[in-house]
Each structure stands twice: as structure tokens, then as C-alpha cells.
DRENLOLO-769285 format. One record per residue (C-alpha): residue number from 1; x, y, z. Coordinates in Angstrom, 2 decimals, m for minus. Each point is the difference from the previous one (the first is absolute). Layout:
N
{i: NUM; c1: X; c2: Y; c3: Z} $
...
//
This chain:
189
{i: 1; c1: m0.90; c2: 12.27; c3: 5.70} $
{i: 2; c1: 2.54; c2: 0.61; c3: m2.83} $
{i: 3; c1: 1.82; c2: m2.81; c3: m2.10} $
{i: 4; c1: 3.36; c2: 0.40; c3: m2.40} $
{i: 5; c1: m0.32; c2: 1.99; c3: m3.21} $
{i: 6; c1: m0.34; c2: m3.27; c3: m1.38} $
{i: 7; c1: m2.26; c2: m0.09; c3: m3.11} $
{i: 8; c1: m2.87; c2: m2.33; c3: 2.06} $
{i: 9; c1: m2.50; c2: m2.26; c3: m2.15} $
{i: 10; c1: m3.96; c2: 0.82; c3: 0.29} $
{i: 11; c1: m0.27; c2: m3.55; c3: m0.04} $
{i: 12; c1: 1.05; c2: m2.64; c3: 2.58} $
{i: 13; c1: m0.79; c2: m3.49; c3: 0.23} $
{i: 14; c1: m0.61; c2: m1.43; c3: 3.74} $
{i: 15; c1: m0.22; c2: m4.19; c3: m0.43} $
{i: 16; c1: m0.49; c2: m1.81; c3: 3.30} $
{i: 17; c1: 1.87; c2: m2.81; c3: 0.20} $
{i: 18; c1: m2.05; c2: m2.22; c3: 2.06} $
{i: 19; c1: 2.39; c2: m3.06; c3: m0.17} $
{i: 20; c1: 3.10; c2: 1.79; c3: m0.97} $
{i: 21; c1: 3.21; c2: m1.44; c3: 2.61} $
{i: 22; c1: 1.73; c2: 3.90; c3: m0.87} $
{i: 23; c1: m2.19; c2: 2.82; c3: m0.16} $
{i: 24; c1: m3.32; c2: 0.49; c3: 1.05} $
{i: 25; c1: m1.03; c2: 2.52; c3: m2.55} $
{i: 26; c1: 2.27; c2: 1.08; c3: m3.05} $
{i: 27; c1: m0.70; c2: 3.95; c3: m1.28} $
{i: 28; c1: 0.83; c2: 0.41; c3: m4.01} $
{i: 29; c1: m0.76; c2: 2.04; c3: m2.74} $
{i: 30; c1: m1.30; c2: m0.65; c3: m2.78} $
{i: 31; c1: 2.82; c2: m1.81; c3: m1.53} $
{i: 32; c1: 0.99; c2: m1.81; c3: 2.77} $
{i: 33; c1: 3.00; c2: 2.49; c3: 1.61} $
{i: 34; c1: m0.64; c2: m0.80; c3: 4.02} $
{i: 35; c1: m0.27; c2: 3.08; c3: 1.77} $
{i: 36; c1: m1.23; c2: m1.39; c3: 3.33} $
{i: 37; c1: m0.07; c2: m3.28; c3: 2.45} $
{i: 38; c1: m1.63; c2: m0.71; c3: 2.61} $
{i: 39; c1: 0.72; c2: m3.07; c3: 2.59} $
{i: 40; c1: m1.98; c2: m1.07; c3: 3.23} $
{i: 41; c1: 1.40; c2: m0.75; c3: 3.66} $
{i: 42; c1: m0.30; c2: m3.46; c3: 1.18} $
{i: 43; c1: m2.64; c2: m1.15; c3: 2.49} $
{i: 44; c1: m1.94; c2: 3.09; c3: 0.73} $
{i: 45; c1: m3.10; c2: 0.71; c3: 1.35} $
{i: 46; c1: m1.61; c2: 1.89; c3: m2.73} $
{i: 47; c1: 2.34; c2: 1.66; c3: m3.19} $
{i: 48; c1: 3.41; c2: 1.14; c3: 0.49} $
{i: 49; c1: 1.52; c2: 0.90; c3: m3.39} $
{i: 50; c1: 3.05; c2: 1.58; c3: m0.73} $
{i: 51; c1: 0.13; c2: 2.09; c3: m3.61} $
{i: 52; c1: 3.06; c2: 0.24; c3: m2.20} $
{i: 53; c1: 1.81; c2: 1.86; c3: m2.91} $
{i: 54; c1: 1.64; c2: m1.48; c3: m2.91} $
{i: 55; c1: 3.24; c2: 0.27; c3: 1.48} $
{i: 56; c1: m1.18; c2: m1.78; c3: 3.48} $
{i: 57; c1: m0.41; c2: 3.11; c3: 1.95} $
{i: 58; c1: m2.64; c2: m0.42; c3: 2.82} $
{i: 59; c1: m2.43; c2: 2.97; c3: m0.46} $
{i: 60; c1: m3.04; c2: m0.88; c3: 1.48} $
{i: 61; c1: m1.82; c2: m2.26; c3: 2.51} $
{i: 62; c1: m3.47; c2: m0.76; c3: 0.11} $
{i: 63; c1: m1.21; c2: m1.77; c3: 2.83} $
{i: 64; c1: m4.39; c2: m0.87; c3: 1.36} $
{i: 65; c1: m0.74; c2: 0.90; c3: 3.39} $
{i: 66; c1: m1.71; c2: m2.42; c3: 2.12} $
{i: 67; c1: m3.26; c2: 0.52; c3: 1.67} $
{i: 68; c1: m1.89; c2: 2.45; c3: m1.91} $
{i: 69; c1: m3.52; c2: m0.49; c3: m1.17} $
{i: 70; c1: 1.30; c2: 1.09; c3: m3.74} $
{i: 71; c1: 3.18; c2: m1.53; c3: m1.79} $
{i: 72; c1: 2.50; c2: 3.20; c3: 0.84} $
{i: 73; c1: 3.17; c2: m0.20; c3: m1.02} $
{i: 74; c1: 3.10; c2: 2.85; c3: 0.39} $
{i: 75; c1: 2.43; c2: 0.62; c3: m2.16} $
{i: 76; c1: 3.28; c2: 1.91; c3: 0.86} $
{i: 77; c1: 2.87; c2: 0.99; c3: m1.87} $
{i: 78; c1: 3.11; c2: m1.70; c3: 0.92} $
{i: 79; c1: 2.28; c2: 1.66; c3: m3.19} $
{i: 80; c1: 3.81; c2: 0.31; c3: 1.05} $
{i: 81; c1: 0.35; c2: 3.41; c3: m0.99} $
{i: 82; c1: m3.08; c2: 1.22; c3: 2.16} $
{i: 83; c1: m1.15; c2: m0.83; c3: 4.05} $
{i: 84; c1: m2.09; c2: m2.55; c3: 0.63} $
{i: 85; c1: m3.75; c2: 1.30; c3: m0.38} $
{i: 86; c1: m3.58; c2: m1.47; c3: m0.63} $
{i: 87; c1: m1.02; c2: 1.68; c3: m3.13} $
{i: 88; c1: m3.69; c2: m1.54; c3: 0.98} $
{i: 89; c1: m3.07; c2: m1.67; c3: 1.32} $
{i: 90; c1: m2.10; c2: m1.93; c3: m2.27} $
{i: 91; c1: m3.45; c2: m1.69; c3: 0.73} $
{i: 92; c1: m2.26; c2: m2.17; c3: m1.76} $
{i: 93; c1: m3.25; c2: 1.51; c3: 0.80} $
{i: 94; c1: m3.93; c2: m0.67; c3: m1.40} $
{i: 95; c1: m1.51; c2: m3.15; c3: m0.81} $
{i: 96; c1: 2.44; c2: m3.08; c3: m1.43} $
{i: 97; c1: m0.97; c2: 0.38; c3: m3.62} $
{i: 98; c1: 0.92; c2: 3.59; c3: 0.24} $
{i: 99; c1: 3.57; c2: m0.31; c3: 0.70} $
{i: 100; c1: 0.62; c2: 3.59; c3: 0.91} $
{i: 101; c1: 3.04; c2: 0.78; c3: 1.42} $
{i: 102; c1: 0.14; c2: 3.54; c3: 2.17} $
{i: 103; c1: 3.78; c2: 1.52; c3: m0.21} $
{i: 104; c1: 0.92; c2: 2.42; c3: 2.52} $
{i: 105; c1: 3.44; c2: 1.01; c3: m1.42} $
{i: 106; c1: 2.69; c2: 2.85; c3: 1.04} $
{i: 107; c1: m0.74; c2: 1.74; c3: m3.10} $
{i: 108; c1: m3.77; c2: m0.29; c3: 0.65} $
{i: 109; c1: m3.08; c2: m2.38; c3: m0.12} $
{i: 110; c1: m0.63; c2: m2.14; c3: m2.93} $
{i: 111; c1: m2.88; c2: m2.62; c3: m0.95} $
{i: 112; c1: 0.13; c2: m3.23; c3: m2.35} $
{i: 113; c1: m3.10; c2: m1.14; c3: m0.85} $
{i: 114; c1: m1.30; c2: m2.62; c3: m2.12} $
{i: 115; c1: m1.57; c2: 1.66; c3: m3.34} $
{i: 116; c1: m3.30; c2: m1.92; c3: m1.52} $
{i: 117; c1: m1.98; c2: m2.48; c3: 1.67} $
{i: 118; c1: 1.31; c2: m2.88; c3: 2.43} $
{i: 119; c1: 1.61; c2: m1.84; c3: m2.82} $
{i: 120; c1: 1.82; c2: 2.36; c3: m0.99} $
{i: 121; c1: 4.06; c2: 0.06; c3: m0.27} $
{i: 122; c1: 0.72; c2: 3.40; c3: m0.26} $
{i: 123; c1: 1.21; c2: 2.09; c3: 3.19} $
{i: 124; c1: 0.11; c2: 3.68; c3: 0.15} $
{i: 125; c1: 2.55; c2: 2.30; c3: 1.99} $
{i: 126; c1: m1.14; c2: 2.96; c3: 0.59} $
{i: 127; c1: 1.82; c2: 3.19; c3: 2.20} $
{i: 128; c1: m3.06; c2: 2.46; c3: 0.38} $
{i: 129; c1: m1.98; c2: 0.22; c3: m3.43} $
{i: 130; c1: 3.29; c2: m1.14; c3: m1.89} $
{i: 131; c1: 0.98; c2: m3.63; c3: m1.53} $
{i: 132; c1: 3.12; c2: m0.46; c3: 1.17} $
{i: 133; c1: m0.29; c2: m3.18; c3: m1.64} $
{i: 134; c1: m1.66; c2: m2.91; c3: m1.57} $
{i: 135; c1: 0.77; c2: m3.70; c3: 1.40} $
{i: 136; c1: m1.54; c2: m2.99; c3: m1.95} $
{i: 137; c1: m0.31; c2: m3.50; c3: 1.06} $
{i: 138; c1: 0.74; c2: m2.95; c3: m2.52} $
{i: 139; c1: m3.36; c2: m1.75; c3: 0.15} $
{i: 140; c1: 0.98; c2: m3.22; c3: m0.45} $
{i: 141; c1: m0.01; c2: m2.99; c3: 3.22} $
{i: 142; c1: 3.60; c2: m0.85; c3: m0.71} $
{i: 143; c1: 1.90; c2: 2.79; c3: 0.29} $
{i: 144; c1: 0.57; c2: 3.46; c3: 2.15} $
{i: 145; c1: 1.46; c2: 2.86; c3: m2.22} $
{i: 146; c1: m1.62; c2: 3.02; c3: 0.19} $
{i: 147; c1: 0.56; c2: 3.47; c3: m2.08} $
{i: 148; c1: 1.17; c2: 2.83; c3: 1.57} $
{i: 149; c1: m1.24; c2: 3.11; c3: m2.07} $
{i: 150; c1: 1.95; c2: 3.28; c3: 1.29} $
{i: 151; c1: m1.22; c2: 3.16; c3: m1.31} $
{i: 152; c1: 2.61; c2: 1.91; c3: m2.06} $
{i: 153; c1: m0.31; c2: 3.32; c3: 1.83} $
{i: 154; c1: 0.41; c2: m1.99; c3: 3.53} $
{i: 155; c1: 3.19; c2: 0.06; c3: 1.83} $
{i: 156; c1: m0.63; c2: m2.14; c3: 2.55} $
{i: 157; c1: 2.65; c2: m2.28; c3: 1.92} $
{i: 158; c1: m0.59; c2: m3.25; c3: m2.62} $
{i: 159; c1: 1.65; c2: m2.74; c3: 2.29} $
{i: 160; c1: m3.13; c2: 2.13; c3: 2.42} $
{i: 161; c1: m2.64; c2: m0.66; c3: m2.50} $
{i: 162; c1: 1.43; c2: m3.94; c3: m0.76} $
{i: 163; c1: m0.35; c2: m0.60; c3: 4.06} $
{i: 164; c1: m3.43; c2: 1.19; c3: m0.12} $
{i: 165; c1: m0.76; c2: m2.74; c3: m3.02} $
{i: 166; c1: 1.69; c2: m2.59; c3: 2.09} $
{i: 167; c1: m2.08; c2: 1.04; c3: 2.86} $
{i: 168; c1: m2.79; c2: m0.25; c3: m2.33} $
{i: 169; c1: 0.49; c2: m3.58; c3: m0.79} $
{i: 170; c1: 0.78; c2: m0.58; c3: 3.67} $
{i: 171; c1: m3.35; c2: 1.32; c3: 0.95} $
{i: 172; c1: m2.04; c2: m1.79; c3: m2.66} $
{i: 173; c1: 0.77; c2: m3.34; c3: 1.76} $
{i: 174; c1: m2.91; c2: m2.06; c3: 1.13} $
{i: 175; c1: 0.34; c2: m2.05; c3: 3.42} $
{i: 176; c1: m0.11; c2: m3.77; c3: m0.48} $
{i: 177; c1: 1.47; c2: m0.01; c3: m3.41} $
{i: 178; c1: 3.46; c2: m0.95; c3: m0.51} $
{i: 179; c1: 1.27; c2: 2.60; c3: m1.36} $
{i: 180; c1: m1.10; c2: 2.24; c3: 2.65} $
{i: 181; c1: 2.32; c2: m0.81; c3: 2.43} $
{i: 182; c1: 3.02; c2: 2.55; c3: 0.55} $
{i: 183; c1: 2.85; c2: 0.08; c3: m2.27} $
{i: 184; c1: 2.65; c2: m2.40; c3: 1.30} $
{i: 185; c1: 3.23; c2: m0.01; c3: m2.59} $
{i: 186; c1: 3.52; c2: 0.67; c3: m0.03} $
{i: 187; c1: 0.90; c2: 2.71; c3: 2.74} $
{i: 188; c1: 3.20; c2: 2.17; c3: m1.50} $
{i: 189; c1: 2.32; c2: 0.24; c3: 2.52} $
//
């Protein structure tokens, strides 16, 4: 999973927009340069979002399948200069103040786990023994931006490690509250 020779931040902001008529999440930097968007499908059982570049290019979907006892969710590639292939499987495993999320990718298996106790906001992703990355919740009740840490020596797929973020915040949805119901914005066409 390769991107451009771009020079990449280390730092990405994810902000679910909860009420937002546009996008459903915005991805920045630090100083506010979008790198990412990501928009839902209409009227779906379950999440169906579609993931973005700056310049509008579709490059990944990330959709929750039905009917399993743990939130899974898949998430395929969908870049124009590549086939169409599911780069993985994710699942929300363990108890719901654990919020681990099991990653069976093409490039291998990865875990994200919630570091500290149950109030905690801080997420690791780990390939193996490595941090691939640290992700960090804004604690506050208002708001849904979390940090996405990358490791310098990592050279992951990034728009890859912002999906599994958004899955993140996808997962950490709790039935009957309002919020927890699927994504429903502006489909791109």
C-alpha cells in the first residue's frame, strides 16, 4: 500500500461532522490543509461511506456488514489508478469499554486498542509489536476530532490508516443514542 512521493504530515486531524449537510468527516493537518473527505450513502442499513482526496477523487469505501455478532466493517480500495480490492476486515471485538478493533489487512493483521483504563481517549495501532500509530480522542461531549499519530518510520497507505480512525468512531457508537445511528449525508455522485 504505497502513496505519491508526497511529503505526508505525521499529523492528521479526523473531525466528525455529526450535523454537517457536506461532509461527514473532514481529514486536515495541522494547519488546516484538507487532505481527506469522507461522505455517507443515503438510507442504508448500517454505514456506507465513501472516502475522498483533496481533489475529489473517490479512493476508498467503507461500508458495516449486517448480521454479525461484532460491528465488522470492510474497507476496499476503489482508487482509479488501481482494481477494485478490499484492503480489509475490521471488527470491534472485547467488552464495549474496550473498543478494540481487530484488522485483518492485505499487508497483514493489525490491532487498535484503547491504552489506560475505560476512560481513557487514547487508541493504539499496533502491526505485530510495532506502533504503527497513535489515535487520540478529543474528550470533550461536544465534539468528535480525534488525533491521528503516524509513526515517522511507517509507510503505511495514510488514506488506509484515516479509514481505520473513521471506522473507529463508527464503532464507538452506542445503540439508542442519537448519534449512533448510521451516517446519512450528502452522497457524491
Amino acid at each position: 500500500m504505497e502513496e505519491s512521493q508526497v511529503k505526508l504530515p505525521s499529523r492528521y486531524i479526523v473531525e466528525d461532522k455529526h450535523f454537517a449537510l457536506d461532509s461527514k468527516f473532514v481529514i486536515t493537518d495541522e494547519t488546516g490543509n484538507i487532505y481527506y473527505t469522507v461522505d455517507s450513502t443515503l438510507f442504508t442499513m448500517g454505514d456506507k461511506l465513501q472516502m475522498y482526496d483533496a481533489g475529489g477523487n473517490e479512493l476508498i469505501r467503507i461500508r458495516q456488514e449486517n448480521l454479525h455478532l461484532h460491528k465488522t466493517y470492510i474497507i476496499e480500495s476503489v482508487r482509479t489508478d488501481a482494481d477494485e480490492m478490499q484492503l480489509a476486515s475490521v471488527k470491534r471485538t472485547g467488552l464495549l469499554g474496550q473498543h478494540k478493533l481487530e484488522i485483518i489487512a492485505v499487508d497483514g493483521a493489525y490491532i487498535m486498542e484503547k491504552r489506560g483504563n475505560a476512560f481513557s481517549h487514547e487508541f493504539m495501532l499496533k502491526k505485530g509489536d510495532d506502533v504503527v500509530a497513535i489515535v487520540t480522542k478529543d474528550p470533550s461531549a461536544t465534539k468528535s476530532i480525534y488525533w491521528l499519530d503516524v509513526s515517522a518510520d511507517r509507510d503505511e497507505y495514510r488514506a488506509f490508516l484515516v479509514a481505520l480512525v473513521i471506522v473507529l468512531s463508527c464503532a464507538q457508537r452506542l445503540p439508542g443514542n442519537p448519534l449512533s445511528t448510521p451516517h446519512e449525508g450528502n452522497a457524491k455522485p
